[in-house]
N, C-alpha and C positions, 0 to 999 in steps of 0.2 A: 630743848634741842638735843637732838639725838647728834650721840660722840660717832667719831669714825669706824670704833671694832663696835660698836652697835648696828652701825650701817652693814659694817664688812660681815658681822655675822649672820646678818639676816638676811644677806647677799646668798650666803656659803648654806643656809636653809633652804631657800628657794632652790638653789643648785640640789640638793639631796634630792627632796622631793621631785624634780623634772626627771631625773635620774631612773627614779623606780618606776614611774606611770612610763606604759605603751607610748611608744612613739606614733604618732598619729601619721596616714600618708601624705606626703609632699605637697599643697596645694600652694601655687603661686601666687595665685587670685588673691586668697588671704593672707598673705607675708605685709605684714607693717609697714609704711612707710619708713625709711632712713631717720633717727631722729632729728630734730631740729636742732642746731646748736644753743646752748643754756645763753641767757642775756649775763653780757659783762655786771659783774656785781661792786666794778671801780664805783669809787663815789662820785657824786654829779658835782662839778663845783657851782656855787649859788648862782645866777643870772644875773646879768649887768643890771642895773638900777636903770630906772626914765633919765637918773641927773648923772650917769655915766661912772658910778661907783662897785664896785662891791670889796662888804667885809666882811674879815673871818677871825676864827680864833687861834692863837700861831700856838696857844699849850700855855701849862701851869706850870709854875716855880713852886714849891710850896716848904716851909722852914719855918718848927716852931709854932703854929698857929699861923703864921703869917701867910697868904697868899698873893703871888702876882703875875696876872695871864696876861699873855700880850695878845693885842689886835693888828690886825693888817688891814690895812685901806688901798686898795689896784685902781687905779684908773684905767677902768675898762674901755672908755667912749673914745669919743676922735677929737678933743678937744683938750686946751688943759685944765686942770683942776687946783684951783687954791684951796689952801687950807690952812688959819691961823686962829689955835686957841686947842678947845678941850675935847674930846666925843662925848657926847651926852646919853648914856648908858639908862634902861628901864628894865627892870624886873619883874618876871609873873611867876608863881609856884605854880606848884603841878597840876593844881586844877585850874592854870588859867588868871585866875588873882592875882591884880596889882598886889605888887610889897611896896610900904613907905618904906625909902631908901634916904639918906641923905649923902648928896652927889657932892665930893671934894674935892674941887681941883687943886692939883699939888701933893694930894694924899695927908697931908697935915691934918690932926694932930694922930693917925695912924703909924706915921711912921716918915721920916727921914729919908733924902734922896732921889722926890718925884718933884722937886721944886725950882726945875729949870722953864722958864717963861715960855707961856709960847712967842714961837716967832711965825714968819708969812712961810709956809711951805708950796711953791708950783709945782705942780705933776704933769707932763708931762706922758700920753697915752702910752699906755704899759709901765710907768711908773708907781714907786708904791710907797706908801707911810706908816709909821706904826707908833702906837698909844700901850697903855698898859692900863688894867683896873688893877687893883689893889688893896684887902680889904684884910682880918682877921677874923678867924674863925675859933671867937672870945666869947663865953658865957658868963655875965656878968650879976647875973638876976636872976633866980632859979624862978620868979612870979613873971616873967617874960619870956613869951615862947620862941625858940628858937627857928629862926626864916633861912630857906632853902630856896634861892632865887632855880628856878627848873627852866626858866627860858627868860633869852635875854635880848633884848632890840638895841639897838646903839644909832642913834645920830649923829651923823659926821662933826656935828657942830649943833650947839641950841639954837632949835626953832629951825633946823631942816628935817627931812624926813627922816625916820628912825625905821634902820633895816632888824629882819632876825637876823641873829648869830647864833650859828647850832654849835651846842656845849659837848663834851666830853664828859663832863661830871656838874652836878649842883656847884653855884657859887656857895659858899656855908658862911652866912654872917655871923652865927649863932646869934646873940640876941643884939649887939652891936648897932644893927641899921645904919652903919658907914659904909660906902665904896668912894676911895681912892681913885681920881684917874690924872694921867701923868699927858701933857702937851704931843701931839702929833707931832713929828719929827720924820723924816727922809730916812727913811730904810732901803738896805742893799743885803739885809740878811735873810737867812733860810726862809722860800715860801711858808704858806701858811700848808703846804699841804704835807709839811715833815715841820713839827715842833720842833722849836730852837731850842738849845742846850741851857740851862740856869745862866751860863754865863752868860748869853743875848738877851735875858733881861736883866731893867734893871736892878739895881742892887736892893736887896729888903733887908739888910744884917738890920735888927733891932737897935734901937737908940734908946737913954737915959726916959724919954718922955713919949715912947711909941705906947704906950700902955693908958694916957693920960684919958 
């Protein structure tokens, strides 16, 4: 992608040039069309699900090796929406290939502080919930190659449909094959369309046995 004084100066070339060549006489016939206004380049947010959901990614915490993104869950539809238990999160690398992950709810033994139970959460249309994944980005095996989840689906719950969730960067397990996911819980914090500060997630300070 071409920078801005790349643009500007090829701008300020083409001005030279029109400059020095004869001015042609006036035909209106051939005068251009007004141009078209350029298409808004805001992002699109995903499309309501068939079962009246959508999820996104609300940003990364990152500290240490340790990572933890939050999700958001909107009840988009006209109805309400229960939710009691884990999101059930899937991984493909960049060409598309499953990764074998191993899914843990609670995030245990990665690390301390996602071990609050779920409870029933009602939603309520236009209401919204939020989960976190949580993993390390530990190389443990130099004869195991390191997995770079490049695209990620999440199910609201095992054994219902599982939407995309477009990433900001690779989840980086390095050779681990653990992701942490923490209980859906009732959110009133920053949408997903401005990333929450470290403090709106939860806590990942290290523990005695987060290494285990």
């Amino acid at each position: 992608m071409r920078t801005a004084a790349t643009r500007i100066g090829a701008l300020a070339g083409i001005g030279v040039l029109a400059a020095c060549a004869p001015a042609p006489a006036p035909d209106r016939a051939s005068e251009p069309a007004p141009p078209t206004p350029a298409a808004s380049t805001s992002p699109t947010p995903p499309a309501c699900s068939p079962e009246g959901i959508r999820i996104t990614e609300l940003g990364v915490d990152a500290a240490m090796g340790l990572r933890a993104m939050g999700l958001e869950l909107v009840n988009c539809g006209d109805r309400p929406y229960v939710l009691e238990g884990y999101p059930a999160p899937s991984l493909r690398d960049a060409d598309g290939d499953p990764l074998t992950v191993q899914v843990i709810p609670g995030a245990r033994p990665i690390t301390a502080g996602f071990d609050q139970p779920a409870t029933r959460v009602v939603l309520r249309p236009g209401e919204r919930a939020a989960a976190a994944l949580l993993w390390r980005n530990l190389v443990t095996d130099a004869t195991v190659v390191a997995s770079n989840g490049a695209h990620l689906a999440v199910a609201p719950l095992p054994g219902r449909p599982a939407y995309p969730v477009e990433l900001d960067g690779p989840i980086d397990l390095g050779n681990t094959g653990r992701l942490g996911v923490s209980a859906w819980k009732r959110y009133d914090g920053p949408s997903a369309t401005k990333p929450p500060a470290p403090s709106d997630l939860p806590s990942v300070a290290p523990t005695p046995d987060s290494r285990l």
